[in-house]
C-alpha positions as CSV (number, residue, x, y, z in Angstrom):
1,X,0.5,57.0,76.7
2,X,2.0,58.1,73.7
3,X,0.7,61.1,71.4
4,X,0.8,60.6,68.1
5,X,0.2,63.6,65.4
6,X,-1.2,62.6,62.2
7,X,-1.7,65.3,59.0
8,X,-4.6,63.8,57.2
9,X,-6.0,66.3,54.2
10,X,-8.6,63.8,53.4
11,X,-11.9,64.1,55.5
12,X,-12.9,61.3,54.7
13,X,-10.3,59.0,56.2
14,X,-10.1,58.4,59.6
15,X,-8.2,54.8,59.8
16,X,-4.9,56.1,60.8
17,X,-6.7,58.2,63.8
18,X,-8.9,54.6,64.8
19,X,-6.0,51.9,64.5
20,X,-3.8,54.2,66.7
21,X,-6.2,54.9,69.3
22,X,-7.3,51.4,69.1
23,X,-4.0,50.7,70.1
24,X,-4.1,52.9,73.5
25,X,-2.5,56.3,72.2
26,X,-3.4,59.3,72.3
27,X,-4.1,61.0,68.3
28,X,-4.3,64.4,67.5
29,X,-5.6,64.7,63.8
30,X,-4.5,67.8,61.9
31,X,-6.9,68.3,58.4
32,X,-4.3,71.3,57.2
33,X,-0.6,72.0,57.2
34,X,-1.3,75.6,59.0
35,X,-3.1,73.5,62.1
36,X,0.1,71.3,61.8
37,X,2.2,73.9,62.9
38,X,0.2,75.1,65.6
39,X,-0.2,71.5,67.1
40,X,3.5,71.0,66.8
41,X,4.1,73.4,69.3
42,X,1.0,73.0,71.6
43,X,0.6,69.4,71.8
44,X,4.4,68.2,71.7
45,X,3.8,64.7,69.7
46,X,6.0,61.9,70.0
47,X,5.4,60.5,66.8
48,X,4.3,62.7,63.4
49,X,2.6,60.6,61.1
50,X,2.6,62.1,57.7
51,X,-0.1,62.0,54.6
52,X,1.4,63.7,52.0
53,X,-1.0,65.0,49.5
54,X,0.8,67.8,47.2
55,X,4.4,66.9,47.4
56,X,5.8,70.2,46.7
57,X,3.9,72.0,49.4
58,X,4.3,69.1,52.5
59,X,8.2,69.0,51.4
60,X,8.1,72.8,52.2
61,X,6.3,72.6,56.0
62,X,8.2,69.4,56.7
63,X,11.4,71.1,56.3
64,X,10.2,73.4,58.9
65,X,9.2,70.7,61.0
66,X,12.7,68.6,60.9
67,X,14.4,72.0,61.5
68,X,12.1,72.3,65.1
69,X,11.8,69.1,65.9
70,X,15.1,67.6,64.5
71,X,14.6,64.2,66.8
72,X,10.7,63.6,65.5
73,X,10.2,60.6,64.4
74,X,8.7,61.0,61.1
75,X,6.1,58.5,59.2
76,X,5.5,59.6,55.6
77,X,2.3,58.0,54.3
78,X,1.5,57.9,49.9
79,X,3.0,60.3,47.4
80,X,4.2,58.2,44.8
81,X,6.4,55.5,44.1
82,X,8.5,57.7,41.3
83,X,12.6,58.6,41.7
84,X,12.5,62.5,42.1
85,X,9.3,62.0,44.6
86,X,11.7,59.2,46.6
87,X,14.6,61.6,46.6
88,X,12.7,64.7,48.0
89,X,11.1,62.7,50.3
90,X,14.2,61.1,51.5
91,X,16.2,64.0,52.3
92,X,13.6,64.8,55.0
93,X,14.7,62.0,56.8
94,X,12.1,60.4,57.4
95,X,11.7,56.9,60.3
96,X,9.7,55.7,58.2
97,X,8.2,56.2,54.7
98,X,5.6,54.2,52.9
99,X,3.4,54.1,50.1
100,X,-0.4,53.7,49.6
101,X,-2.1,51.2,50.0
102,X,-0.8,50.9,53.8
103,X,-1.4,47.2,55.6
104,X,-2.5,48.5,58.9
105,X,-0.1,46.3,61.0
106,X,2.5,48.2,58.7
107,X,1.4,51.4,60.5
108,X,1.0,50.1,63.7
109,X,4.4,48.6,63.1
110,X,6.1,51.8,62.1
111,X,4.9,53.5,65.6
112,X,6.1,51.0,67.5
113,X,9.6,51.3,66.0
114,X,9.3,55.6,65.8
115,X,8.7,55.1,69.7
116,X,11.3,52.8,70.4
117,X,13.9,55.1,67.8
118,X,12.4,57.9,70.3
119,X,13.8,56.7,73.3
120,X,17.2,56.3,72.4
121,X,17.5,59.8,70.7
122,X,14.8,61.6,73.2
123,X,15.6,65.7,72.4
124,X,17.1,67.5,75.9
125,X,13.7,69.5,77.1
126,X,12.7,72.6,74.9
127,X,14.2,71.0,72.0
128,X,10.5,71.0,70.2
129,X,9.1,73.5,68.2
């Protein structure tokens, strides 16, 4: 079984968490970027799947994420469709990167890849956060 990480601000939504576990893996949902962190290093994800909500801010804890977890595949859900928001995304370097709205097979599509990509590129142990 696969454990997926998911940073979703909004209460509200829990679709990414459903689809995924309807699909057989195991999702940890993270509400705030400070419980991010902490998950990063307790629950060793396979897969982070990404809702960015203030661009400025998530660029800032996702840099420290890609510098722990250089391997992570990362899936970047919303933000906007602009250049400069494309560019500062992009230099996380991210699996996969999508805007809102989200076709769920897209998602479900996007972990299947991120798993495959992290099989071929696995980290040698203690090369989490």
């Amino acid at each position: 079984m696969s454990r997926i990480l998911i940073h979703e601000p909004r209460p509200t939504s829990d679709e990414c968490r459903s689809l995924l576990a309807g699909e057989g893996h195991e999702v940890i949902v993270c509400r705030d970027r400070e419980s991010l962190i902490g998950a990063m290093a307790e629950e060793r994800p396979d897969v982070l799947v990404y809702v960015l909500a203030n661009l400025e801010l998530d660029v800032g804890v996702l840099t420290v994420v890609r510098r722990a977890a250089t391997q992570l595949p990362l899936i970047l859900l919303g933000g906007q469709a602009d250049l400069a928001t494309r560019r500062s995304v992009q230099e996380l370097k991210p699996t996969y990167n999508a805007v809102f709205p989200l076709e769920p097979c897209e998602l479900s599509d996007a972990v299947r890849g991120a798993l495959a990509c992290r099989l071929h590129t696995k980290e040698p142990e203690g090369g989490g956060p």
